[in-house]
ZAMAR-911458 format. One line per 4 residues: number of its first residue (from 1); their letters; for each residue x, y, z of C-alpha. Coordinates in Angstrom, 1 decimal, m for minus. Last residue first. Layout:
% ZAMAR-911458
NUM) a) X Y Z | ...;
% end
This chain:
% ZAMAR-911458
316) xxxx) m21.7 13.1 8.8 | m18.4 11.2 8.3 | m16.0 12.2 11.0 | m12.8 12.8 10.5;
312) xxxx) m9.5 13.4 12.6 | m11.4 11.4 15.8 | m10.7 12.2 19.2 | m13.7 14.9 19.8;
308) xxxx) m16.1 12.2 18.4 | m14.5 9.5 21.0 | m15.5 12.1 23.5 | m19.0 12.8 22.3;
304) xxxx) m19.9 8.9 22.1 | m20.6 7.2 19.0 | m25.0 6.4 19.2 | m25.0 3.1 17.4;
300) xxxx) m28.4 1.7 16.1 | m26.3 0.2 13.1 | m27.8 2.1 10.5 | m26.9 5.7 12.3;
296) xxxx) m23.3 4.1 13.1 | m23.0 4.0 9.1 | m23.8 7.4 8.7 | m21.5 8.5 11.9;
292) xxxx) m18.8 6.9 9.9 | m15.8 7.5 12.4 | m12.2 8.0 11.0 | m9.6 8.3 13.5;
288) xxxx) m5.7 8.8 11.7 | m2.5 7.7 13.8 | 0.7 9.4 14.3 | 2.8 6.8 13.8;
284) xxxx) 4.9 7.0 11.2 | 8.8 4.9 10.6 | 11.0 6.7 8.5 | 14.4 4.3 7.2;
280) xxxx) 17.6 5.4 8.2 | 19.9 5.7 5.0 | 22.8 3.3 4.9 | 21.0 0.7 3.1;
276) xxxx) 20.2 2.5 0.7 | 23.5 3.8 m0.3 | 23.9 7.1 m1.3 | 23.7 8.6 m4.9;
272) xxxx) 21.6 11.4 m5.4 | 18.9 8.4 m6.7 | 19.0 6.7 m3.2 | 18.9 10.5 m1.6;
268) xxxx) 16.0 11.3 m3.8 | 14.4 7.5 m2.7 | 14.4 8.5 0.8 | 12.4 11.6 0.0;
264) xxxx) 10.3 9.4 m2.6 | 9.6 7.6 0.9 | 8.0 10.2 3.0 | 5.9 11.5 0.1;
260) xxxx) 4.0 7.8 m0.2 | 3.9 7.4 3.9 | 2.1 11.4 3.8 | m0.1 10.5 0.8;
256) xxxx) m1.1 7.2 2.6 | m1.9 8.3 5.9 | m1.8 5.9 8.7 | m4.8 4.3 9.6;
252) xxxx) m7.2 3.7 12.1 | m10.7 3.5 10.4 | m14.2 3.4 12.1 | m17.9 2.3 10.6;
248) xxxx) m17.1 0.9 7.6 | m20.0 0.3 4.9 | m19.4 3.6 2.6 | m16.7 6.2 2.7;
244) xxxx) m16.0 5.8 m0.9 | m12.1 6.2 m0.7 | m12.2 3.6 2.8 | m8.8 4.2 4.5;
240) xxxx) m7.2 1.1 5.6 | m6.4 0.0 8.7 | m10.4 m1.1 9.2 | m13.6 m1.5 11.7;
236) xxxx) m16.4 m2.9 11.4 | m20.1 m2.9 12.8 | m22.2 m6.1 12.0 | m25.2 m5.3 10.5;
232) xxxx) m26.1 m9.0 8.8 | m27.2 m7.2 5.8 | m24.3 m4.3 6.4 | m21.4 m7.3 6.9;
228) xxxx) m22.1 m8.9 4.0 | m22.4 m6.5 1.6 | m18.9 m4.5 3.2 | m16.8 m8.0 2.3;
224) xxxx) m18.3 m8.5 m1.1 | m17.0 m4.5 m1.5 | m13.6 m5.2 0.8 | m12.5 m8.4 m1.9;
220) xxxx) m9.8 m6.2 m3.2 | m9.3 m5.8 0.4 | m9.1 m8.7 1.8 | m6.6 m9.8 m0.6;
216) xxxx) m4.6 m7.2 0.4 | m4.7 m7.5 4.1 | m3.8 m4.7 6.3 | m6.4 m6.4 8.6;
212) xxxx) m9.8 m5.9 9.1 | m11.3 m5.3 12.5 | m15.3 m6.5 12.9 | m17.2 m6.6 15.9;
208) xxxx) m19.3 m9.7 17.0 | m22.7 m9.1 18.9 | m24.8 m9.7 16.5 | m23.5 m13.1 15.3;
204) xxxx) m21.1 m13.8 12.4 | m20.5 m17.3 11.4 | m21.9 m16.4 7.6 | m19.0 m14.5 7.4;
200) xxxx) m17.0 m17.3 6.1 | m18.7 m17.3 2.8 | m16.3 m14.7 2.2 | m14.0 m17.9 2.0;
196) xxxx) m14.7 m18.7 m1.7 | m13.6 m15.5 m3.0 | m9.7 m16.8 m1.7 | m7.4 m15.8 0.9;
192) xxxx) m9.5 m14.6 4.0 | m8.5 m16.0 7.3 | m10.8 m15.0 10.0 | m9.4 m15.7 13.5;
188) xxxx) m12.3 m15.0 16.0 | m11.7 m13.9 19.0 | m13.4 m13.3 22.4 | m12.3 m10.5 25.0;
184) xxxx) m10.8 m11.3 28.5 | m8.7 m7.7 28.4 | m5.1 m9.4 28.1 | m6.7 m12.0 25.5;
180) xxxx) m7.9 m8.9 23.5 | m4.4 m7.8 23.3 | m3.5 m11.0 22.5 | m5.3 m11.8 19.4;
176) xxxx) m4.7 m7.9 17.8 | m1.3 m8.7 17.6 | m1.7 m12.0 16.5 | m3.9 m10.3 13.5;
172) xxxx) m1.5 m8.1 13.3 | 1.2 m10.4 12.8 | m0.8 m12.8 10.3 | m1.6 m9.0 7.8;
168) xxxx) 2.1 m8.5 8.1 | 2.8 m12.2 7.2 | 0.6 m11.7 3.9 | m0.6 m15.7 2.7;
164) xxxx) m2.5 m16.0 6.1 | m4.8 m13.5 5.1 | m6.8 m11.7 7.8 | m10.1 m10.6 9.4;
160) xxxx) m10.2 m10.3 12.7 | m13.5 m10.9 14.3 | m13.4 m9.8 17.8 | m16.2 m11.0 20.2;
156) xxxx) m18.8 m9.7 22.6 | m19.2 m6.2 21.7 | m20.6 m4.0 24.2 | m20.8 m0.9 21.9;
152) xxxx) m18.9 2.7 21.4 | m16.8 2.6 24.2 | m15.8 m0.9 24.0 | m15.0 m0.9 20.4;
148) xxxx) m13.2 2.7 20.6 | m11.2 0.9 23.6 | m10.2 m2.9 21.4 | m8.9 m0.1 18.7;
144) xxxx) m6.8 2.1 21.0 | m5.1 m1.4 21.7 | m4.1 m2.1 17.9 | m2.3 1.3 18.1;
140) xxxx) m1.1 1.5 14.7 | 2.9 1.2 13.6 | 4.2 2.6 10.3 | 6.7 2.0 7.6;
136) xxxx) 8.8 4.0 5.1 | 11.9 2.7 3.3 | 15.8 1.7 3.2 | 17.1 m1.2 1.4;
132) xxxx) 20.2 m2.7 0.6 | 20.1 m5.6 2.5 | 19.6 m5.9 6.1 | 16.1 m6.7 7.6;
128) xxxx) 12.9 m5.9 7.2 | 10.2 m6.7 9.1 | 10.9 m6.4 13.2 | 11.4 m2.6 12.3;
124) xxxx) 8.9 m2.5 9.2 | 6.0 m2.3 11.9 | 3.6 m2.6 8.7 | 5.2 m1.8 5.5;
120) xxxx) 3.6 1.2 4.2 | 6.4 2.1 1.5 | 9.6 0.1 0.8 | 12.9 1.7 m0.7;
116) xxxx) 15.1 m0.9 m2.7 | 18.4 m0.6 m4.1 | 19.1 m3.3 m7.1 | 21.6 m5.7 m6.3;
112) xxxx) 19.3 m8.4 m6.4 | 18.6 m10.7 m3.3 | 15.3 m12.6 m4.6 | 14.1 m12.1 m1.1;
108) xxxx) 14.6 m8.3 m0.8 | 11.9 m8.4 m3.9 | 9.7 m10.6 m2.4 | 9.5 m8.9 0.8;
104) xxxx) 9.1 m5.8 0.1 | 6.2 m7.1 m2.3 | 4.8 m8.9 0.8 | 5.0 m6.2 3.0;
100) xxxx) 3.6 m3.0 1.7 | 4.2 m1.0 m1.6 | 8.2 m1.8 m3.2 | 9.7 0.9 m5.0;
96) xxxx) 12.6 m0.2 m6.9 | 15.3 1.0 m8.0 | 17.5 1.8 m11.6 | 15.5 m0.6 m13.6;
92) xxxx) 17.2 m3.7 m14.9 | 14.0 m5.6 m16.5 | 15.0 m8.8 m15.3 | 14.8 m7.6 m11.7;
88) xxxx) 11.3 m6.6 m12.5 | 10.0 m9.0 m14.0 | 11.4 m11.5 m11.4 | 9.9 m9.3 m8.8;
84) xxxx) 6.2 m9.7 m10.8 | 6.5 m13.1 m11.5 | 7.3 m13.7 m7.6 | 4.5 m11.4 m6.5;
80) xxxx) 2.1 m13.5 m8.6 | 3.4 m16.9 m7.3 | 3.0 m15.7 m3.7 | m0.5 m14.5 m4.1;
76) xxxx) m2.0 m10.7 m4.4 | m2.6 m10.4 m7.8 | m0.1 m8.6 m9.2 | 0.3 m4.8 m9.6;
72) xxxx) 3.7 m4.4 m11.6 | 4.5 m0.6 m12.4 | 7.4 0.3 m14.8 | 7.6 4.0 m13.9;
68) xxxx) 10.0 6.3 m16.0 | 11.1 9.5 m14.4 | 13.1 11.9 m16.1 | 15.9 14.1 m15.5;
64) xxxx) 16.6 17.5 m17.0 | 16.4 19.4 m13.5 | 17.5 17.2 m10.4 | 15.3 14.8 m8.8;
60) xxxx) 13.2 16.2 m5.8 | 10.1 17.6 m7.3 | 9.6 14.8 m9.5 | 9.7 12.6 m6.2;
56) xxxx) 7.0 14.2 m5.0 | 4.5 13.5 m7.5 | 5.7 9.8 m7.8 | 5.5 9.0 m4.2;
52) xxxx) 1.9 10.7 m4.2 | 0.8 9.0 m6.6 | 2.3 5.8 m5.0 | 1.0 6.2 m1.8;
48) xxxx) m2.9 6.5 m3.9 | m2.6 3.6 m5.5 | m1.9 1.9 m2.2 | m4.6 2.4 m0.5;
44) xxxx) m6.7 2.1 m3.7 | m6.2 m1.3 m4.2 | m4.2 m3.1 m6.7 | m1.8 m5.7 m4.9;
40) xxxx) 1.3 m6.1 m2.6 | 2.2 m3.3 m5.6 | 6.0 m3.4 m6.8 | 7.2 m0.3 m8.9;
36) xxxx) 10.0 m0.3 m10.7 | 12.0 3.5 m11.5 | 13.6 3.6 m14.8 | 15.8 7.0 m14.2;
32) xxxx) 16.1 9.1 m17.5 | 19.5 10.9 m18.0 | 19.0 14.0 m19.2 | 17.5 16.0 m22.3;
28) xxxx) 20.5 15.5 m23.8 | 21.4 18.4 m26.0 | 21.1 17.3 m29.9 | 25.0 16.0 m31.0;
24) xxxx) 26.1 18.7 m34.3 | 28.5 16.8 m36.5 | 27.2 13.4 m35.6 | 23.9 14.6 m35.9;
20) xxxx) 23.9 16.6 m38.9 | 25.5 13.6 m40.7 | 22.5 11.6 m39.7 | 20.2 14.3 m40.4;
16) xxxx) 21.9 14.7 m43.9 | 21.4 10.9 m44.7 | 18.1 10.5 m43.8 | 17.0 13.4 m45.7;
12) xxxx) 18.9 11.9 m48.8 | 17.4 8.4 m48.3 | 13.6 10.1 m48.4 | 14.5 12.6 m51.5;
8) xxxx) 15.7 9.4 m53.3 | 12.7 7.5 m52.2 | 10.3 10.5 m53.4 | 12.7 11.0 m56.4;
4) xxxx) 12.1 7.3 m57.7 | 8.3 7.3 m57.0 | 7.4 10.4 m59.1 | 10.0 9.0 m62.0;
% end
């Protein structure tokens, strides 16, 4: 009889709430807004431009709406940013945020209806093109680069290390190629696109300079990278900031958080209801210095005073 009034009692409750409900509708809580998010891959750089998308963005959508992130960080290679689009698309989320070139690029590629807003695409102008997309990019002064290398040592050659499977990380490195043609300085094209090719770097000399690319790859392989380059002690140089401030001796970067805040802006007036593609995309380029005067100390390198006075951060 115990177990016939406990079911009973159950079906009856269920009952009177869903009468209750039809009679009296709960206040919606608001609509909720399934935001995708498309890494180029999982590293820090861009961790960090999508916290700080999120976080801003949750200021700017109106009160009772909710955020729901469905985040895809693929491995960074063609097949795995194709998956991760496709999942994406399939998925039906409101927009999508889309974190460096090649996951911009995937996603505009696979021609969905779905409004995109891009975040530290690299010289996005000559990038992106039509669609229904909108976004933040950024330029860096390759050219400052080649002078903090002269100034600060008499460097013989220019590694650039690249991936040839990211076209933004191939442009820079071209970039970077013919600027040092202009000023009769050696390069070395290092393309970096699987663990086996950090055995590359055994064709570094003492006089060679490092400059890593926006690459992805490269940098979920930075720590093998960093190893190498401190037994050998071959100074470096990178676009992306280093969270650990270990093994690279200068950065010239654009800010992450600033990119990442930037963009949820744009993405407000997506979610307010304009067209993406008929808001004008943000492009930075007011540069951030980082010198490692730790790491300078290891390599023998005295930084000059002037260079230190140009820098936003030094690392004592």
């Amino acid at each position: 009889m115990k177990t016939f009034r406990y079911v009973f009692n159950n079906k009856a409750g269920l009952f009177i709430a869903l009468l209750l409900c039809l009679l009296y509708p709960a206040v919606s809580s608001g609509k909720t807004l399934l935001i995708g998010a498309l890494f180029t891959g999982n590293i820090p750089y861009y961790r960090t431009m999508h916290n700080a998308f999120a976080d801003e963005l949750k200021k700017i959508v109106p009160a009772g709406e909710e955020i729901r992130f469905v985040r895809q960080r693929p491995f960074p290679d063609p097949t795995a940013w194709s998956n991760a689009a496709r999942k994406l698309i399939i998925g039906e989320v409101d927009l999508i945020v889309a974190y460096g070139y090649p996951a911009a690029n995937t996603i505009l590629s696979r021609k969905s209806e779905i409004p995109v807003v891009y975040v530290g695409v690299f010289d996005p102008d000559a990038a992106i093109q039509g669609g229904n997309v909108t976004g933040c990019g950024y330029r860096i002064s390759l050219s400052s680069l080649l002078r903090y290398y002269k100034q600060i040592m008499n460097i013989e050659r220019v590694v650039i290390v690249y991936s040839r499977n990211e076209a933004d990380s191939v442009k820079q490195m071209k970039t970077l190629t013919e600027l040092a043609d202009q000023q009769q300085m050696q390069t070395l094209k290092m393309d970096i696109s699987a663990p086996e090719d950090i055995g590359k770097f055994s064709q570094l000399a003492k006089k060679d300079g490092v400059y890593i690319t926006g690459s992805t790859f490269a940098h979920v392989m930075i720590d093998d990278i960093k190893a190498v380059l401190e037994k050998k002690k071959i100074p470096s140089a990178d676009i992306f900031p280093n969270p650990s401030d270990e093994g690279i001796l200068m950065v010239l970067y654009q800010d992450p958080e600033k990119m990442g805040r930037r963009a949820a802006e744009l993405a407000g007036k997506v979610i307010a209801g304009e067209k993406a593609g008929s808001i004008a995309p943000v492009l930075m380029g007011d540069d951030e210095l980082v010198f490692n005067l730790i790491e300078a100390q290891k390599l023998g390198i005295d930084i000059p005073a002037q260079l230190i006075g140009e820098a936003t951060r030094v690392i004592k």
